[in-house]
KOLGU-93527 format. One record per atom (N, C-alpha, C, O, CB): chain; x, y, z; atom name; residue number from 1; residue in one letter. Coordinates in steps of 0.001 Angstrom, whole numbers. Each point is the difference from the previous one (the first is absolute). Glycine has a CB too. Layout:
# residues N
[A, [X, Y, Z], CA, NUM, A]
...
END
This chain:
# residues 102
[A, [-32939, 27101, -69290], N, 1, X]
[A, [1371, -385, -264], CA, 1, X]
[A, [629, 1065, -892], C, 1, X]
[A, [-592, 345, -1023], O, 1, X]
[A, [38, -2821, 1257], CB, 1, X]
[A, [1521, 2918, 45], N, 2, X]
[A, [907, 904, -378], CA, 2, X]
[A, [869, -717, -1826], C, 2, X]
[A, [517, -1088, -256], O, 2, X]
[A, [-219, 1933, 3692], CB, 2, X]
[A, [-531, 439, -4321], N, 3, X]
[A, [307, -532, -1180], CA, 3, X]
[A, [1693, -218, -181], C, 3, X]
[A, [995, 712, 135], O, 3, X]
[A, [-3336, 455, -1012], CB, 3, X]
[A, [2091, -2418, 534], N, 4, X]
[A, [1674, -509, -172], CA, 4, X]
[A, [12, -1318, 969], C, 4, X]
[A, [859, -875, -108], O, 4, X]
[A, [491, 3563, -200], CB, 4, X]
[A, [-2249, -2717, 1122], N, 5, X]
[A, [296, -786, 1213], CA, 5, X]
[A, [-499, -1407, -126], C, 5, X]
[A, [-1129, -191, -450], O, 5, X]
[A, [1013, 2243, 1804], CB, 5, X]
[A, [881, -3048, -988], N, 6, X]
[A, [-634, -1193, -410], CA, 6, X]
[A, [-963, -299, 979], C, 6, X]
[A, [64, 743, 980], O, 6, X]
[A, [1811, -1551, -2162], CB, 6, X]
[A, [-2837, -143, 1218], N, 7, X]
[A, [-764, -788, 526], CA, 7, X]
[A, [1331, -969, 1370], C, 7, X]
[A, [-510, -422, 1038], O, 7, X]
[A, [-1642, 449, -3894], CB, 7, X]
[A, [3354, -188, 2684], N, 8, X]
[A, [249, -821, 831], CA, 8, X]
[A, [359, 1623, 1348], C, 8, X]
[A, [-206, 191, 1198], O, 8, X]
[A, [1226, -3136, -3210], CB, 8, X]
[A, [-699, 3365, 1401], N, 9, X]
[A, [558, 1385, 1218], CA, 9, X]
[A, [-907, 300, 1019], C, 9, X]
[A, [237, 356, 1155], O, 9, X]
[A, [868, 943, -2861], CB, 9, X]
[A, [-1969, -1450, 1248], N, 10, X]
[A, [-1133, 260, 1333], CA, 10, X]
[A, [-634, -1252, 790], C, 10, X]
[A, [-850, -51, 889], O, 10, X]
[A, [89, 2099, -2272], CB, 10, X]
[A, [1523, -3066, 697], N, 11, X]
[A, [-690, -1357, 1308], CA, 11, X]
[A, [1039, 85, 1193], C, 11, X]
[A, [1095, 482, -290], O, 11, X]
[A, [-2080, -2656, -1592], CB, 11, X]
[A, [736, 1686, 3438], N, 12, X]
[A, [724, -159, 326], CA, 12, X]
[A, [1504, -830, -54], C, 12, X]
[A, [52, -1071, -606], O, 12, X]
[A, [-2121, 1951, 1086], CB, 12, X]
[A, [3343, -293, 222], N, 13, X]
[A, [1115, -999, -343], CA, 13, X]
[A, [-491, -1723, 281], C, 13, X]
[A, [-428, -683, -930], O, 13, X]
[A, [2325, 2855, 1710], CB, 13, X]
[A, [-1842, -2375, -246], N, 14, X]
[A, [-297, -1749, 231], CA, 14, X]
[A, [-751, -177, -952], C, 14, X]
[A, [515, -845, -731], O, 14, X]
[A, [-520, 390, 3065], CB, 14, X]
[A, [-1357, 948, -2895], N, 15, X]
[A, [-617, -482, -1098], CA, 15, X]
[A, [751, 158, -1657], C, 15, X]
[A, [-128, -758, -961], O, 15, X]
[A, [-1948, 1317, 2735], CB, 15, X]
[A, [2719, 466, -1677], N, 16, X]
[A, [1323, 46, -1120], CA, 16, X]
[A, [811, -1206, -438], C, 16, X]
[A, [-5, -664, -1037], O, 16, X]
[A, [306, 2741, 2028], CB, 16, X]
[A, [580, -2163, 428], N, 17, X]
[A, [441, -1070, 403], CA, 17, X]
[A, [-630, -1287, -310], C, 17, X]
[A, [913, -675, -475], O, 17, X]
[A, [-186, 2119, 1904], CB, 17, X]
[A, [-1638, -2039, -1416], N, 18, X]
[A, [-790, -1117, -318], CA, 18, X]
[A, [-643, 119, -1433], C, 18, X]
[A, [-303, -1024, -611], O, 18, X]
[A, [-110, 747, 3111], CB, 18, X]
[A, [252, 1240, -2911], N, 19, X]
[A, [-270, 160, -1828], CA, 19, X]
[A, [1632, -90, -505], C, 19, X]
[A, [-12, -441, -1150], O, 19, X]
[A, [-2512, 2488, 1027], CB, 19, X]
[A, [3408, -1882, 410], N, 20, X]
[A, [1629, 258, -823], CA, 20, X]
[A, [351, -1693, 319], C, 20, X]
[A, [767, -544, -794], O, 20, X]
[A, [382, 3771, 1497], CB, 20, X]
[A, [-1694, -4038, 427], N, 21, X]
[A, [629, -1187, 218], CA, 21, X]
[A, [-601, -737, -829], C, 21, X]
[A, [635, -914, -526], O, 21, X]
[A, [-20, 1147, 2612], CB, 21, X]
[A, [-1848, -43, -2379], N, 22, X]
[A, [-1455, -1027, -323], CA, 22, X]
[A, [567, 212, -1605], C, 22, X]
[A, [324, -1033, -585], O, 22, X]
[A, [-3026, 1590, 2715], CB, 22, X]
[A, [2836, 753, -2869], N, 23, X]
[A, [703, 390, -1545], CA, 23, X]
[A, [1265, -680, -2], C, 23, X]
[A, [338, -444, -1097], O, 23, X]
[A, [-1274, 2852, 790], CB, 23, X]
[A, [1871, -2633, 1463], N, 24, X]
[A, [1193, -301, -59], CA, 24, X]
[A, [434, -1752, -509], C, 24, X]
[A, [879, -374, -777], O, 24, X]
[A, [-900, 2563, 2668], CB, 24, X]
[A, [-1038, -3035, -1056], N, 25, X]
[A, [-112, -1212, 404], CA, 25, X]
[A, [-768, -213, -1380], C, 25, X]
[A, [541, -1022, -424], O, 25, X]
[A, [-446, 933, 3310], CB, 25, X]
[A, [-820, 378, -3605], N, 26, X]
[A, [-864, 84, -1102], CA, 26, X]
[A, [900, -252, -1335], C, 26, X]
[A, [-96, -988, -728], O, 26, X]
[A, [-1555, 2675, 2076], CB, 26, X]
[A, [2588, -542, -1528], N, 27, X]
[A, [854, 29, -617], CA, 27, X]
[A, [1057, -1247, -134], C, 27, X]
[A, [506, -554, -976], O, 27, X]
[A, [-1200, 2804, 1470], CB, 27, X]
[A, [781, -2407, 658], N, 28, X]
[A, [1478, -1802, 339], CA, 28, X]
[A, [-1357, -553, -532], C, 28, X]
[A, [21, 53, -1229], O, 28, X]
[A, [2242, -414, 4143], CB, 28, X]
[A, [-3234, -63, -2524], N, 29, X]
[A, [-1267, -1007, -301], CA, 29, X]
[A, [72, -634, -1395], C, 29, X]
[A, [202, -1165, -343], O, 29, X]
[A, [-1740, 2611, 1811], CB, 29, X]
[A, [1195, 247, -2522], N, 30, X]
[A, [-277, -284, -1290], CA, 30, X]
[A, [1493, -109, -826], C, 30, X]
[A, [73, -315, -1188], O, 30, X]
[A, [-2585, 1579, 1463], CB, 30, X]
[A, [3978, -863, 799], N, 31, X]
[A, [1070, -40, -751], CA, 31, X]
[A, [293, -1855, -298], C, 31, X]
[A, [370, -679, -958], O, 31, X]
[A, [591, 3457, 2139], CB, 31, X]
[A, [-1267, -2972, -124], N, 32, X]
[A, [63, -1616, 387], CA, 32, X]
[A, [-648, -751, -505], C, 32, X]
[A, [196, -1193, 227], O, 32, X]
[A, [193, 1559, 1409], CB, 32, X]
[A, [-1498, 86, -2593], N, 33, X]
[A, [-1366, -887, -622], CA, 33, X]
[A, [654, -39, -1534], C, 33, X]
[A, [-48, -992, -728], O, 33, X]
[A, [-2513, 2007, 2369], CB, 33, X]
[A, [3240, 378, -2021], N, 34, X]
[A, [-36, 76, -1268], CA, 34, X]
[A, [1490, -497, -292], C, 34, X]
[A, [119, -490, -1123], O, 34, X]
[A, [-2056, 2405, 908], CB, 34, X]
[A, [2996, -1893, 921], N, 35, X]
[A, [1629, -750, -16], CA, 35, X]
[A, [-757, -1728, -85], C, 35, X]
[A, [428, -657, -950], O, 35, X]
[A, [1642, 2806, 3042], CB, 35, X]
[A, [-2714, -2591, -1536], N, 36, X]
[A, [-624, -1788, 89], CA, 36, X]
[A, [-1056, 245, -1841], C, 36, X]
[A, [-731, -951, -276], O, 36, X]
[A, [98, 283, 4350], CB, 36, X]
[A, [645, 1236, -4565], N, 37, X]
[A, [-779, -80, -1983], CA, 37, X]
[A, [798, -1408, -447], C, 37, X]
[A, [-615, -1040, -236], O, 37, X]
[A, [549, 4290, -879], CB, 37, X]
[A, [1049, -3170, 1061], N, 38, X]
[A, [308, -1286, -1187], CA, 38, X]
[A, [-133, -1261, 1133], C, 38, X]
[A, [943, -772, -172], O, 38, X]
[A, [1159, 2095, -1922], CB, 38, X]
[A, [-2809, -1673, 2972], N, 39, X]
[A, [50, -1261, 657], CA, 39, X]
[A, [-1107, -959, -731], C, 39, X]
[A, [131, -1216, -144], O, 39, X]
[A, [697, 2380, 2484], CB, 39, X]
[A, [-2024, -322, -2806], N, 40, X]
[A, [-629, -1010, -456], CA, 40, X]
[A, [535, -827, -1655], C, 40, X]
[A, [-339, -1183, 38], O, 40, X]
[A, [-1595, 2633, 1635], CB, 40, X]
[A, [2527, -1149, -2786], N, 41, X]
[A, [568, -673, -1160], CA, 41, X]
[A, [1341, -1144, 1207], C, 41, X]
[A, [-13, -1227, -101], O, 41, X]
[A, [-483, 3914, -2565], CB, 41, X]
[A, [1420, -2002, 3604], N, 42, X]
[A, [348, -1427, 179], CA, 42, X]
[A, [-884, -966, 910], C, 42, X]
[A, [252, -1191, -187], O, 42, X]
[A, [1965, 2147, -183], CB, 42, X]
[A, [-3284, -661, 1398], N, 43, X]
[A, [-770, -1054, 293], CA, 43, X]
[A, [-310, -585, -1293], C, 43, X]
[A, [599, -1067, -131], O, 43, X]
[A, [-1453, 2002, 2217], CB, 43, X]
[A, [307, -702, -2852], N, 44, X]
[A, [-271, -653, -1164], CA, 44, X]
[A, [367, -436, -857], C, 44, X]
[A, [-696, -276, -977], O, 44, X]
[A, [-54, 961, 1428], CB, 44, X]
[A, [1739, -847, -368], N, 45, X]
[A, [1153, -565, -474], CA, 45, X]
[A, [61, -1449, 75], C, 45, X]
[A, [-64, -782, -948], O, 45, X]
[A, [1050, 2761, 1517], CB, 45, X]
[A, [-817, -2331, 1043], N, 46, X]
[A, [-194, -1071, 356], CA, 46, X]
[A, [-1362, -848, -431], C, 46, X]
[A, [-105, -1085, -572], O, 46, X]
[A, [1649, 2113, 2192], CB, 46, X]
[A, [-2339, -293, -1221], N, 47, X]
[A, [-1036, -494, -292], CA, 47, X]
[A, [-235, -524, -1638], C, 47, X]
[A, [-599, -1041, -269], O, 47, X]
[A, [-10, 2517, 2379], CB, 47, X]
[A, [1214, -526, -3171], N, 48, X]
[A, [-76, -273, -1218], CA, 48, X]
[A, [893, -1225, -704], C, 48, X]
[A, [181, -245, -1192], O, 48, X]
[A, [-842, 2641, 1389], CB, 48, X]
[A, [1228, -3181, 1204], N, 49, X]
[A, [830, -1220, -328], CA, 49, X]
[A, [1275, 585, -557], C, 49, X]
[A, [698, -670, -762], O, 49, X]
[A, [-2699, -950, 245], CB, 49, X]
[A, [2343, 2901, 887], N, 50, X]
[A, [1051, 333, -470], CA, 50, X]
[A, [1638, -221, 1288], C, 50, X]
[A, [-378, -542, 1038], O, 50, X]
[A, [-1739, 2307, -2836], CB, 50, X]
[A, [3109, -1555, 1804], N, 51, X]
[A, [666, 23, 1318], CA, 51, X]
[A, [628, 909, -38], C, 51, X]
[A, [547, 392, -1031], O, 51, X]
[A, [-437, -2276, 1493], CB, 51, X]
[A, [-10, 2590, 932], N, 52, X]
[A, [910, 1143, 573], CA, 52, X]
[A, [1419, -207, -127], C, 52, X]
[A, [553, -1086, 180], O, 52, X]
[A, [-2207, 1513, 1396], CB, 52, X]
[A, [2312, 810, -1939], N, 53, X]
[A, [1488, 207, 95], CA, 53, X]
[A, [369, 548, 1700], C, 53, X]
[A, [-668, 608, 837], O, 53, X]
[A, [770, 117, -3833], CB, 53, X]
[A, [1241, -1262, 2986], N, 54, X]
[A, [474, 551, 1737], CA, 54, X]
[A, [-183, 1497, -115], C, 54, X]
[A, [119, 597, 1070], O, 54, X]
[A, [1984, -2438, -379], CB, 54, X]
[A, [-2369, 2582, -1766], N, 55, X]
[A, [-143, 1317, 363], CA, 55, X]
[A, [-1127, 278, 348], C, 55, X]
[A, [-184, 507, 1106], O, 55, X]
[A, [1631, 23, -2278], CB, 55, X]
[A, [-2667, -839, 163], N, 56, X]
[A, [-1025, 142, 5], CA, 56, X]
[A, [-514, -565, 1688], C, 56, X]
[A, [-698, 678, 753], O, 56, X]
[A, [766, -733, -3729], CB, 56, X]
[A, [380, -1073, 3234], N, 57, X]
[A, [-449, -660, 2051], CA, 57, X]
[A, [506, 1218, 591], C, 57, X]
[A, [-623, 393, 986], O, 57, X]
[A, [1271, -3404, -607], CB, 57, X]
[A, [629, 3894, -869], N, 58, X]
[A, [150, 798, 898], CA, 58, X]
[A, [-605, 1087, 204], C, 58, X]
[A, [15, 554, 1099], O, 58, X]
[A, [1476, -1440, -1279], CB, 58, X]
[A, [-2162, 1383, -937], N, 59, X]
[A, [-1014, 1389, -409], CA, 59, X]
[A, [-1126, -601, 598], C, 59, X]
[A, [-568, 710, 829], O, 59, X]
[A, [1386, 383, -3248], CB, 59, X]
[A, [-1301, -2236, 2215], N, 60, X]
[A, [-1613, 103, 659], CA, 60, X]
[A, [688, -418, 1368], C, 60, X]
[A, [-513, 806, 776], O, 60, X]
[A, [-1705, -1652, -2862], CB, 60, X]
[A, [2943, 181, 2718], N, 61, X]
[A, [243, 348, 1819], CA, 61, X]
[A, [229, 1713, 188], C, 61, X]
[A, [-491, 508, 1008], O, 61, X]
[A, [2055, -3166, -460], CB, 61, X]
[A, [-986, 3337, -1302], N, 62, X]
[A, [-32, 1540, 311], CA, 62, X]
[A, [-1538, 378, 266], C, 62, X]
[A, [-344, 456, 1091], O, 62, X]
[A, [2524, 109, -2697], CB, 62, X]
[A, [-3091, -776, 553], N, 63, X]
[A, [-982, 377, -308], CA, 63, X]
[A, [-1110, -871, 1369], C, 63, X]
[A, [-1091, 478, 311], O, 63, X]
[A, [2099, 98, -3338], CB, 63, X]
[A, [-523, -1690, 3586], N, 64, X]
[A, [-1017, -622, 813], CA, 64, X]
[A, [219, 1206, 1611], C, 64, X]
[A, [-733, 585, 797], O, 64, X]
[A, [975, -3856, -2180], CB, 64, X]
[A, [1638, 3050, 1049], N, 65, X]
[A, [485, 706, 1523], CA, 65, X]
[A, [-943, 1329, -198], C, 65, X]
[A, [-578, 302, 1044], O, 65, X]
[A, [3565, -1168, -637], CB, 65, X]
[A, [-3221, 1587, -1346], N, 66, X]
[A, [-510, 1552, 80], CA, 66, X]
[A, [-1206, -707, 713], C, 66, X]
[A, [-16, -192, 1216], O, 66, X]
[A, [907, 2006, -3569], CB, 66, X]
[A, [-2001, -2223, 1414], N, 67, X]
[A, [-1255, -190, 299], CA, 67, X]
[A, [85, -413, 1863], C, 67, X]
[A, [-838, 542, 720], O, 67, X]
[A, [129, -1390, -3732], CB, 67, X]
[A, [1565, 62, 3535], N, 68, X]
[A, [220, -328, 1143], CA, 68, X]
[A, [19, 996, 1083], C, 68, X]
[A, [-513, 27, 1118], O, 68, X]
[A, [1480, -1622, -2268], CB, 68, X]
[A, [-227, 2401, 488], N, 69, X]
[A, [-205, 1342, 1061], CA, 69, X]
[A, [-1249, 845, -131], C, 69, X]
[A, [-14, 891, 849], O, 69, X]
[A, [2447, -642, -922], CB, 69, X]
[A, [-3400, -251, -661], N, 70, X]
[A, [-997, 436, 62], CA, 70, X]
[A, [-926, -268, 226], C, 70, X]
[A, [-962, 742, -195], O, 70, X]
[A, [1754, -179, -509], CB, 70, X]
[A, [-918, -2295, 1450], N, 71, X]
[A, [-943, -316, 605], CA, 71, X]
[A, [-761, 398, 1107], C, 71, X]
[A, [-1155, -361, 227], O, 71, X]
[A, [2136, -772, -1230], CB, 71, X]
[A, [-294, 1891, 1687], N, 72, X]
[A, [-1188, 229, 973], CA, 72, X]
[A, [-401, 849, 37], C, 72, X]
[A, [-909, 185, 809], O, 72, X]
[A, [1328, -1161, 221], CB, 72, X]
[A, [79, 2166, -2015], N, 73, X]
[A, [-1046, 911, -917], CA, 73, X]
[A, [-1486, -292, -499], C, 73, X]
[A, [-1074, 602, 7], O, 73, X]
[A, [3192, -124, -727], CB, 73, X]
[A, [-1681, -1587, 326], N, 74, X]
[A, [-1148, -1023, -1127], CA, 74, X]
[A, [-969, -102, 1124], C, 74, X]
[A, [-1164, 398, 7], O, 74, X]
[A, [2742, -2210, -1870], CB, 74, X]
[A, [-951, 1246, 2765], N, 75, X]
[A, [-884, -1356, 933], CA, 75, X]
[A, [-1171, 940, 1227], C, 75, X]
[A, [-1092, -223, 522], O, 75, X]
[A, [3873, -1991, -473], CB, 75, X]
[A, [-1928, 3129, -37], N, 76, X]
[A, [-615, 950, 788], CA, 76, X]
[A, [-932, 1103, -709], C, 76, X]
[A, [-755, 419, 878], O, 76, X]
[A, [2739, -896, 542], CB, 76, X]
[A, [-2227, 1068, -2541], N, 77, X]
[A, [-549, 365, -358], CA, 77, X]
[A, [-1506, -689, -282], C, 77, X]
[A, [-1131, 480, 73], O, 77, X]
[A, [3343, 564, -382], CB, 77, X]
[A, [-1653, -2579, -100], N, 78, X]
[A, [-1326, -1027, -542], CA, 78, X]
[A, [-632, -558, 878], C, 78, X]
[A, [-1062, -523, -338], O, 78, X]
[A, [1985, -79, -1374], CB, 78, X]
[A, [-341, 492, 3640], N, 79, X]
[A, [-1219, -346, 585], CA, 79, X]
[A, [-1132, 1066, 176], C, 79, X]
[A, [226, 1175, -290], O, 79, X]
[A, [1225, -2753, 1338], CB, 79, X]
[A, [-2710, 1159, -559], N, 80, X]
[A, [-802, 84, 377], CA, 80, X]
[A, [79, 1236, 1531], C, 80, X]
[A, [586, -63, 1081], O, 80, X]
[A, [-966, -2527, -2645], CB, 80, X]
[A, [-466, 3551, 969], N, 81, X]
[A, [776, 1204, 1302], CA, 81, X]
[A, [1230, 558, 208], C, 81, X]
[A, [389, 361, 1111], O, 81, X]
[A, [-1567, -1376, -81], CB, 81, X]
[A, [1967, 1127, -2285], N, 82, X]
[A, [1085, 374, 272], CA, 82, X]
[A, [260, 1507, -193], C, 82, X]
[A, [1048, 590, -266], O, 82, X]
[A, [-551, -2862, -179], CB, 82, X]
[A, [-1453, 2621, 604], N, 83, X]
[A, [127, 1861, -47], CA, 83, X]
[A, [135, 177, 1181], C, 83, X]
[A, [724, 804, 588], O, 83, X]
[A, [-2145, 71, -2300], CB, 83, X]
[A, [387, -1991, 2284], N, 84, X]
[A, [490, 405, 1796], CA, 84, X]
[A, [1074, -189, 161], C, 84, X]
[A, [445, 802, 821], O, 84, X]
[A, [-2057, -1358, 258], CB, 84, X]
[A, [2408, -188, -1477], N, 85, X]
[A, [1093, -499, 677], CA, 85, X]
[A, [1318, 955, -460], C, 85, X]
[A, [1064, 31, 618], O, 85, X]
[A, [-2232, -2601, -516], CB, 85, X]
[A, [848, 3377, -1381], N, 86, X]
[A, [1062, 679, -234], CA, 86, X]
[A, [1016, 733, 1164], C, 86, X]
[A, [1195, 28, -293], O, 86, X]
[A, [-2717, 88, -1686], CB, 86, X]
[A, [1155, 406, 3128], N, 87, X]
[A, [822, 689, 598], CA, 87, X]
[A, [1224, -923, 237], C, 87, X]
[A, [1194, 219, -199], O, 87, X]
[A, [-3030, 1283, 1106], CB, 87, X]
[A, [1165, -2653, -398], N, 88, X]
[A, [653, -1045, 599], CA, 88, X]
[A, [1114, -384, -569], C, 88, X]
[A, [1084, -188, 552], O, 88, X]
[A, [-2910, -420, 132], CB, 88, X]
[A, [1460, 451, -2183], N, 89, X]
[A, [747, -699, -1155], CA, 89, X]
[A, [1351, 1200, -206], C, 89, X]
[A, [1199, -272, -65], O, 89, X]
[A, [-3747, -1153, -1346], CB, 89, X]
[A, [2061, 2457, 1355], N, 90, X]
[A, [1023, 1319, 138], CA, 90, X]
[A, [818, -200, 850], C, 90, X]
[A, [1206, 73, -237], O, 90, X]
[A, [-2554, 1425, -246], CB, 90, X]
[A, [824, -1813, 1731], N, 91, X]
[A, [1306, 11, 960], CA, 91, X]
[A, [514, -1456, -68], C, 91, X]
[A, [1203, 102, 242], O, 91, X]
[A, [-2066, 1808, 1518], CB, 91, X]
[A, [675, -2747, -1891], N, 92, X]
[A, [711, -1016, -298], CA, 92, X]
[A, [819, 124, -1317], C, 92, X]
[A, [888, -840, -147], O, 92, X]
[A, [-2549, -332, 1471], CB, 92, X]
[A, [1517, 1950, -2144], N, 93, X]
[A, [776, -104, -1302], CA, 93, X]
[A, [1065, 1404, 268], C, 93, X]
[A, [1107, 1, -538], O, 93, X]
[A, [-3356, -1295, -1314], CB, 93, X]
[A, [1749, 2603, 2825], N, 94, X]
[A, [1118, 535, -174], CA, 94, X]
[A, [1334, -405, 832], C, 94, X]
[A, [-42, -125, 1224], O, 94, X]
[A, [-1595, 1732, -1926], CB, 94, X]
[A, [3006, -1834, -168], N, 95, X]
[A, [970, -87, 540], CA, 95, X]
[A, [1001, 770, 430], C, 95, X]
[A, [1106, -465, 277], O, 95, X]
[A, [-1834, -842, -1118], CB, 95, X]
[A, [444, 2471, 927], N, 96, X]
[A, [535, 1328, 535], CA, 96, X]
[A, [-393, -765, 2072], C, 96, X]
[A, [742, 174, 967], O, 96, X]
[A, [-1674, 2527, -3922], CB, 96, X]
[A, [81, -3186, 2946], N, 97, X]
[A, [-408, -363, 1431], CA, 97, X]
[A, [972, -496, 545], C, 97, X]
[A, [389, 510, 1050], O, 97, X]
[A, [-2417, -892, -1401], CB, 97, X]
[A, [2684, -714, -176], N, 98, X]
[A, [1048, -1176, 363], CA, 98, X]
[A, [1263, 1058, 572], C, 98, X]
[A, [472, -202, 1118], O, 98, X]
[A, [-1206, -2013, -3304], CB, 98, X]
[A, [1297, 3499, 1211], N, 99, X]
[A, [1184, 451, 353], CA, 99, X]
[A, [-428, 1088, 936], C, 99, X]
[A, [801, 674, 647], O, 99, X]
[A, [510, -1361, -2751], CB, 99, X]
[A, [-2668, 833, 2149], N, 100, X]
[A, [-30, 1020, 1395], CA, 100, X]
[A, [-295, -508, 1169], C, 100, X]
[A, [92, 744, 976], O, 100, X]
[A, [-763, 838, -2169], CB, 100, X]
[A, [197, -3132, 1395], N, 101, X]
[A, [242, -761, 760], CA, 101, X]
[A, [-1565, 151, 722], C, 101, X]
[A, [-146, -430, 1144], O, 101, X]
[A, [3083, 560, -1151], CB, 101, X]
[A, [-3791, 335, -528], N, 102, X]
[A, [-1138, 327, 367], CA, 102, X]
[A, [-493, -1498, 301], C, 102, X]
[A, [-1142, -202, 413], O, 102, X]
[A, [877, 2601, -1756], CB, 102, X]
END
């Protein structure tokens, strides 16, 4: 390898391509994990016999809607064989597909 040159320059494009999506999707993942931090003090809240303000119902529904969209991130990663299944899961999750009508 030629000095200066990264490690991604010499894989092929498609395998590029699938390391920049896999970093990309990673990134929304952990942006989405760490925006949902203050959900657990108001679950517990309730629980502490205390009661929610209409703002506060509205911050943890923000915080449920996030987690909501990242379920099948979750769900798919945690079965059983799901490395196999990654390609699959790729093309079902990219939505670039829908507007090329593929």
């Amino acid at each position: 390898m030629a000095e200066g040159q990264s490690e991604e320059a010499v894989l092929p494009g498609w395998w590029r391509q699938i390391i920049s999506s896999q970093r990309r999707e990673a990134r929304r993942v952990l942006a989405e994990l760490v925006s949902t931090r203050g959900i657990m003090p108001l679950l517990m809240k309730a629980r502490n016999g205390e009661r929610w303000t209409p703002a506060e119902k509205e911050e943890l529904l923000a915080h449920l809607r996030r987690m909501a969209h990242l379920s099948p991130y979750l769900i798919g990663l945690m079965l059983p064989g799901s490395v196999l299944l990654l390609p699959v899961y790729a093309w079902w999750l990219d939505r670039r597909r829908l507007r090329r009508g593929d």
